[in-house]
C-alpha positions as a Python dict, from the first residue, in 0.01 Angstrom:
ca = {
    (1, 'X'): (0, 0, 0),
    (2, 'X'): (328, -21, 255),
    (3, 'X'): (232, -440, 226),
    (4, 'X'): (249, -438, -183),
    (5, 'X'): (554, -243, -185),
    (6, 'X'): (741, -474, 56),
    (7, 'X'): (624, -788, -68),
    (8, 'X'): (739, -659, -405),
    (9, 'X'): (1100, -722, -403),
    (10, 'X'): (1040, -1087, -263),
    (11, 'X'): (872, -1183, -546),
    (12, 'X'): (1135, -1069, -757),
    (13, 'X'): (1461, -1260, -614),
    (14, 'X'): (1205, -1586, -585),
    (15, 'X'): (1150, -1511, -973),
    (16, 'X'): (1492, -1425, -1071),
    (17, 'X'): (1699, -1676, -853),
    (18, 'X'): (1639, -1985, -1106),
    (19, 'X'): (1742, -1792, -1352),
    (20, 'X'): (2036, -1624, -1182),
    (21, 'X'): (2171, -1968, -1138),
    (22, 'X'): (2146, -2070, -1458),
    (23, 'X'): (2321, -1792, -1676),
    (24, 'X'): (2624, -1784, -1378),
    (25, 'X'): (2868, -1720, -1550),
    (26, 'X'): (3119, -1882, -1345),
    (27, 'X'): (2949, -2254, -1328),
    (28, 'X'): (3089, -2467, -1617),
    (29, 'X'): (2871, -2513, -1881),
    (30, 'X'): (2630, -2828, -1911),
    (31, 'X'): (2602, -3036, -2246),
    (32, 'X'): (2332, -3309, -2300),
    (33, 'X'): (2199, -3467, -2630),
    (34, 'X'): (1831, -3452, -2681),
    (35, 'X'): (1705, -3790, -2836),
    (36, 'X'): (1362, -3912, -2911),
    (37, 'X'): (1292, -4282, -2766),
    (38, 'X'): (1494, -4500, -2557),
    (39, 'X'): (1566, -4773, -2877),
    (40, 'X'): (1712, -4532, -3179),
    (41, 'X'): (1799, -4801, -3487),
    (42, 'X'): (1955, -4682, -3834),
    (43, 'X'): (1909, -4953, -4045),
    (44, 'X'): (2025, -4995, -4381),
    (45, 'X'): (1783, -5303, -4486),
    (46, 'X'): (1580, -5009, -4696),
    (47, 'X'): (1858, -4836, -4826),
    (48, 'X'): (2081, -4918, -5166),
    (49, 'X'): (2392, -4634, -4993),
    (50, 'X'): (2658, -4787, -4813),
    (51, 'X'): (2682, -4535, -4539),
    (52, 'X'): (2489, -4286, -4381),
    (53, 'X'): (2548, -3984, -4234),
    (54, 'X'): (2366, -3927, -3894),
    (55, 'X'): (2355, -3607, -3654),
    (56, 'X'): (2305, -3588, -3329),
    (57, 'X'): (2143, -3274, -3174),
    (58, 'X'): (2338, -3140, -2866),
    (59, 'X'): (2269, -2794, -2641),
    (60, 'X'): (2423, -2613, -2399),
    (61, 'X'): (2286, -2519, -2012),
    (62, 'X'): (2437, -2204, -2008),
    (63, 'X'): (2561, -1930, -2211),
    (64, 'X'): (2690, -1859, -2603),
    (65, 'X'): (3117, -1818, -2557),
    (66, 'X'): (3338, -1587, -2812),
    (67, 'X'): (3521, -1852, -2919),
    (68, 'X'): (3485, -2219, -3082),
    (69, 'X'): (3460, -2490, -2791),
    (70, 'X'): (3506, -2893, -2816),
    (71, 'X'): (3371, -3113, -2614),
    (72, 'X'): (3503, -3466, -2465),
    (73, 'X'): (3377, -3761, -2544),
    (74, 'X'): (3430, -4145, -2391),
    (75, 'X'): (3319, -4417, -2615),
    (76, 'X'): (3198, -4753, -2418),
    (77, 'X'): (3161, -5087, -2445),
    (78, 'X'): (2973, -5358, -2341),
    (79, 'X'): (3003, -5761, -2345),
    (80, 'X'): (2794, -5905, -2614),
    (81, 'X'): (2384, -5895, -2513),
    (82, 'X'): (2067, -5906, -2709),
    (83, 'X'): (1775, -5743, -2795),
    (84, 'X'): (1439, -5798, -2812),
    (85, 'X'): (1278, -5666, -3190),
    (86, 'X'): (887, -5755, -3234),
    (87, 'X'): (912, -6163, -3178),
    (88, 'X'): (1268, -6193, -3331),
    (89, 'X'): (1569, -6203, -3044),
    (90, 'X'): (1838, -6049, -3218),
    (91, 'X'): (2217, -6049, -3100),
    (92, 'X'): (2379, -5683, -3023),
    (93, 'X'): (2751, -5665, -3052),
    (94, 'X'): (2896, -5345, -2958),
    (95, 'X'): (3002, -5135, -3315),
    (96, 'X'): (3389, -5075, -3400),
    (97, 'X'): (3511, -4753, -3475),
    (98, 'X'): (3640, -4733, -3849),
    (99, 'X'): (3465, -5056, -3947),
    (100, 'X'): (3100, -5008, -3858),
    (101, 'X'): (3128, -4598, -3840),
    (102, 'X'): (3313, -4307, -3803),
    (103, 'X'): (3299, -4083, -3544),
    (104, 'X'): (3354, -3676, -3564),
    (105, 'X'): (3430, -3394, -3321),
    (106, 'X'): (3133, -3232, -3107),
    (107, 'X'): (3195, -2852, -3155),
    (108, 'X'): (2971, -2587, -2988),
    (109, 'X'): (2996, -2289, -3261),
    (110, 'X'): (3142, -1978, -3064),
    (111, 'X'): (2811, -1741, -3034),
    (112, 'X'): (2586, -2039, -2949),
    (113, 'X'): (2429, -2296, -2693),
    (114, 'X'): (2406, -2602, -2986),
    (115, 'X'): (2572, -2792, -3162),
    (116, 'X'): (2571, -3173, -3367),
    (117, 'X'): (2766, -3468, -3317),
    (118, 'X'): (2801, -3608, -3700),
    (119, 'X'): (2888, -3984, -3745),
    (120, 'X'): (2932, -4189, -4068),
    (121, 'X'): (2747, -4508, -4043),
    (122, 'X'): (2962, -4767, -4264),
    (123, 'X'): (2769, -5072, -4418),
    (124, 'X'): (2922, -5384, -4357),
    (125, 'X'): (2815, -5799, -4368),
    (126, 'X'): (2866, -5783, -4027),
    (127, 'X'): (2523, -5622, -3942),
    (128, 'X'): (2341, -5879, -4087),
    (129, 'X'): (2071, -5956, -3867),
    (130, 'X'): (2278, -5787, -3573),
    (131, 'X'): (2226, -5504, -3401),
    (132, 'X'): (2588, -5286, -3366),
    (133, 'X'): (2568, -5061, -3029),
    (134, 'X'): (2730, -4705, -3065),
    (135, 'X'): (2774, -4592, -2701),
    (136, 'X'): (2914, -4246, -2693),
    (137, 'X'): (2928, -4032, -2331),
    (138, 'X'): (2978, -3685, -2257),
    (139, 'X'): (3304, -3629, -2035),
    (140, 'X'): (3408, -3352, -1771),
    (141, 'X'): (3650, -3115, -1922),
    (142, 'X'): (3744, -2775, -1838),
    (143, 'X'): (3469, -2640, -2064),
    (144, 'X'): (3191, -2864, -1975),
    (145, 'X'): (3020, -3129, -1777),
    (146, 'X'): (2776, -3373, -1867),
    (147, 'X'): (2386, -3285, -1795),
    (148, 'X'): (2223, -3532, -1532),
    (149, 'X'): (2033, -3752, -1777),
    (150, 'X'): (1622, -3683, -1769),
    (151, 'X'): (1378, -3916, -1918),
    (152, 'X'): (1035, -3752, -1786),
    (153, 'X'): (927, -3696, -2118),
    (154, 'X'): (983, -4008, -2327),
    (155, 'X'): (935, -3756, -2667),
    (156, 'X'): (1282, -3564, -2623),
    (157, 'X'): (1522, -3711, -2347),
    (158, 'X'): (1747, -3531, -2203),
    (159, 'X'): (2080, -3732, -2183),
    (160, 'X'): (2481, -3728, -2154),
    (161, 'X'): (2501, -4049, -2313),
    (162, 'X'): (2410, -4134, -2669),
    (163, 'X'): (2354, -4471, -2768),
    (164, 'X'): (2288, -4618, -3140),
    (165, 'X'): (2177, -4923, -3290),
    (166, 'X'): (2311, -4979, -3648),
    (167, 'X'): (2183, -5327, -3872),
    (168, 'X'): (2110, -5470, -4207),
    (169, 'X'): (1939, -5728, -4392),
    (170, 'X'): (1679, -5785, -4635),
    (171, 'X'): (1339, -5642, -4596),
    (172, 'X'): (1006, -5834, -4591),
    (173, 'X'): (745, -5786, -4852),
    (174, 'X'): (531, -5520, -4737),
    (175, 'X'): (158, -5653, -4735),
    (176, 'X'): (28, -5407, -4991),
    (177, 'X'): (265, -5526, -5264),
    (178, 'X'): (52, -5820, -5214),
    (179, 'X'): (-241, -5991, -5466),
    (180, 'X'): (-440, -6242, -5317),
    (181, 'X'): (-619, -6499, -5586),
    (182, 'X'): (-796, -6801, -5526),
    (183, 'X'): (-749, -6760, -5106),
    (184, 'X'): (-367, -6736, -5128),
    (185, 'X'): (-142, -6435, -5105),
    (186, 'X'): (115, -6378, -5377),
    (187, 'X'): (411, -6159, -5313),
    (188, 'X'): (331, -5964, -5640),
    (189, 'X'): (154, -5675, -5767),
    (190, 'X'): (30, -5566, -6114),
    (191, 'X'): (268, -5270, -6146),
    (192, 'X'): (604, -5399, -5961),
    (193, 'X'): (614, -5713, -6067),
    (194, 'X'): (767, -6017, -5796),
    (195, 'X'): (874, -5860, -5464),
    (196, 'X'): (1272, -5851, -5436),
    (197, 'X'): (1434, -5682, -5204),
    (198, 'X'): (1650, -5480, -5373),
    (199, 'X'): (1297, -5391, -5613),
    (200, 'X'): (1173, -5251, -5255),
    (201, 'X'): (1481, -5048, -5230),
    (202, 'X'): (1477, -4848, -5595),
    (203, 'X'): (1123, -4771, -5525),
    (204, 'X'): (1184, -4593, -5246),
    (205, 'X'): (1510, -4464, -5362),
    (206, 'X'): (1313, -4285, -5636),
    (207, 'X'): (976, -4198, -5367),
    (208, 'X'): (1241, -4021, -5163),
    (209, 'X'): (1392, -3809, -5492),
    (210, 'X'): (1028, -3644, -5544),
    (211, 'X'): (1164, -3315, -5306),
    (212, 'X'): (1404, -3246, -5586),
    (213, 'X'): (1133, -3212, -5806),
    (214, 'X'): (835, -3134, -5570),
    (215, 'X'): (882, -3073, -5215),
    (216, 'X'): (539, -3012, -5109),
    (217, 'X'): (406, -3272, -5241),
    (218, 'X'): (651, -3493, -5092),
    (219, 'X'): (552, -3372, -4772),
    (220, 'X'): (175, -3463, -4843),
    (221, 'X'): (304, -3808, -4945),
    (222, 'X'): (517, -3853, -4609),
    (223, 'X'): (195, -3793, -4403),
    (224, 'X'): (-26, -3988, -4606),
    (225, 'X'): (190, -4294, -4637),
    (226, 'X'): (503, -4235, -4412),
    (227, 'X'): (883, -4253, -4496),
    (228, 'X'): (925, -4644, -4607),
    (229, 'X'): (586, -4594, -4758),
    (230, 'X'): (482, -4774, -4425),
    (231, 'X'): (205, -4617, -4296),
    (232, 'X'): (-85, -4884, -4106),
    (233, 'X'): (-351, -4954, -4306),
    (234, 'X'): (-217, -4918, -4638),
    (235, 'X'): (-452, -5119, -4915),
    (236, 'X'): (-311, -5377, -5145),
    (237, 'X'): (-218, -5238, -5451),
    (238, 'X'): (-323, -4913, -5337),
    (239, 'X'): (-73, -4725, -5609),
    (240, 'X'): (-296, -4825, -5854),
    (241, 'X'): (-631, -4668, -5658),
    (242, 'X'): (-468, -4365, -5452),
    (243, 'X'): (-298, -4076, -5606),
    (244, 'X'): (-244, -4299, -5936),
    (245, 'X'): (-95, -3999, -6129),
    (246, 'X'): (158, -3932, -5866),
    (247, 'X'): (265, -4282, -5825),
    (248, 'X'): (302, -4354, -6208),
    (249, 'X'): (482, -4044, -6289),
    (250, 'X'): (738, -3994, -5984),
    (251, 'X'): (793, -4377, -5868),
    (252, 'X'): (630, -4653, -6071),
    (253, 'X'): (722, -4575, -6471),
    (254, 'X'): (1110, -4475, -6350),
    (255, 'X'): (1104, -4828, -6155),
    (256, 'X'): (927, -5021, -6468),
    (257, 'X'): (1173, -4854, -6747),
    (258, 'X'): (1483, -4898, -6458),
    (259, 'X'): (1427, -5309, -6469),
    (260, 'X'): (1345, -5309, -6831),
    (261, 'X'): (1689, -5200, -6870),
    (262, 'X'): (1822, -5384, -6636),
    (263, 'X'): (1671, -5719, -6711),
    (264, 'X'): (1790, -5654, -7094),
    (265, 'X'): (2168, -5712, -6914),
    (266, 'X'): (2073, -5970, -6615),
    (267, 'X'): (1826, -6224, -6837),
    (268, 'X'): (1872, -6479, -6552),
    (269, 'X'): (1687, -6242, -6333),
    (270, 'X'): (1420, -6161, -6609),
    (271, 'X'): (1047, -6056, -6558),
    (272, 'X'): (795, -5998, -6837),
    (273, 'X'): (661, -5649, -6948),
    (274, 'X'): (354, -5635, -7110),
    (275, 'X'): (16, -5372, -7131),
    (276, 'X'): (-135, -5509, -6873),
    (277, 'X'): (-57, -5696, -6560),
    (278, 'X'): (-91, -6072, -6515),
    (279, 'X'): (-49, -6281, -6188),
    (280, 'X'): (-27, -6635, -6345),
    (281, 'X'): (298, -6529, -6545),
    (282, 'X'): (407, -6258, -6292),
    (283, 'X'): (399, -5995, -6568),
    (284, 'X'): (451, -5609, -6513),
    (285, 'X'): (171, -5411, -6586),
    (286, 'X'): (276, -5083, -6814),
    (287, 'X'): (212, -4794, -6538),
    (288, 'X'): (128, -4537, -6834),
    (289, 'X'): (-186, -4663, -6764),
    (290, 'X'): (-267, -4520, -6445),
    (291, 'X'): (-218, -4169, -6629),
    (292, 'X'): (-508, -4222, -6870),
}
């Protein structure tokens, strides 16, 4: 019994000394961001907005203060470089403040150990087929220091630095808009018509409005066939066999009545309508269909 009972308090300063060092009070606080991947791209190719607004998660080693605190930040630069993106080499210019984005403060909320660093990605011609680098660093200040960067776990890296890539350009036909007759492919299909960029980009501006209407369902849609409706595997057409109800009524029949309207004003740009769909003139097949 005398051996438990001295042992006993060993055990509890090896327990409590991590921790003890930790919560010391008189250490300066350590700030990191938490980021998921070691190549983070925003790009706008997908989206009709001309800016988006993008948060950064950042947390605290150490404790919650009484009051508001602001942290420092150093924005870098680097000469000109590229990147490697599937086969394509693109070129990576580093982004300008006020003409590529906009950067806010990075406040810590007083009562808590997180916080966000918001920026305002600006569209621009100049990401065309470039890749803007946003390099932003945690400095030393009198109310924190940077956390040693950690990378063991590629899922949620621990860093001081935060580093963006920002582009644009036009998107590629995804292969399940496709039709294949007669052994080609045909960048067409029997409810959407041609495949045109900006097409790709008010469908998925109306697939991503279906939380305002239905949130759980667009949750079951996210899984099933990811953000950019992108998922591997996908089957030609497949809006027409999968979930044909949801398709027509949410995305599909708001896309066909959006480009009858529009083609009414932009004739030069002009598809056909018609019942049913037909490859050989490229005409739009109505979508009330796929509710019967």
């Amino acid at each position: 019994m005398k051996r438990l009972i001295l042992l006993l308090p060993v055990l509890l300063i090896a327990g409590c000394k991590g921790t003890w060092l930790m919560y010391d009070t008189t250490q300066t606080d350590r700030l990191y961001f938490t980021v998921e991947g070691e190549f983070n791209v925003v790009s706008f190719s997908l989206l009709t907005e001309t800016s988006v607004d993008y948060e950064a998660a950042v947390t605290v080693l150490g404790t919650p203060k009484d009051h508001e605190r602001k942290a420092t930040l150093k924005v870098l630069e680097q000469a000109p470089g590229t990147v490697q993106v599937g086969s394509e080499t693109l070129t990576v210019q580093t982004a300008v403040q006020g003409v590529d984005y906009t950067l806010g403060e990075l406040v810590i909320p007083a009562g808590s150990t997180t916080g966000k660093l918001s920026l305002k990605l600006l569209r621009n011609p100049g990401m065309v087929d470039v890749y803007k680098k946003i390099d932003i660093r945690i400095e030393p200040s009198g109310e924190f220091l940077p956390m040693d960067a950690d990378s063991t776990s590629m899922k949620a890296i621990i860093t001081p630095e935060l580093v963006l890539y920002v582009t644009d350009g036009e998107p590629s036909c995804p292969e399940w808009w496709k039709t294949e007759a007669g052994g080609q492919d045909y960048q067409w299909g029997a409810y959407y018509g041609t495949f045109k960029p900006a097409k790709f980009r008010k469908m998925l501006e109306y697939y991503h409005a279906i939380p305002q209407k239905n949130a759980p369902l667009y949750e079951e849609l996210l899984v099933k066939y990811g953000y950019n409706i992108d998922n591997p595997g996908l089957e030609r057409n497949f809006m027409s066999k999968q979930d044909q109800s949801v398709w027509a009524t949410y995305v599909l029949i708001p896309l066909h009545d959006y480009y009858v309207a529009y083609y009414a004003t932009h004739p030069e740009e002009a598809e056909t309508f018609a019942e049913t769909g037909d490859l050989t003139t490229r005409t739009w097949g109505n979508p009330l269909r796929l509710l019967r």
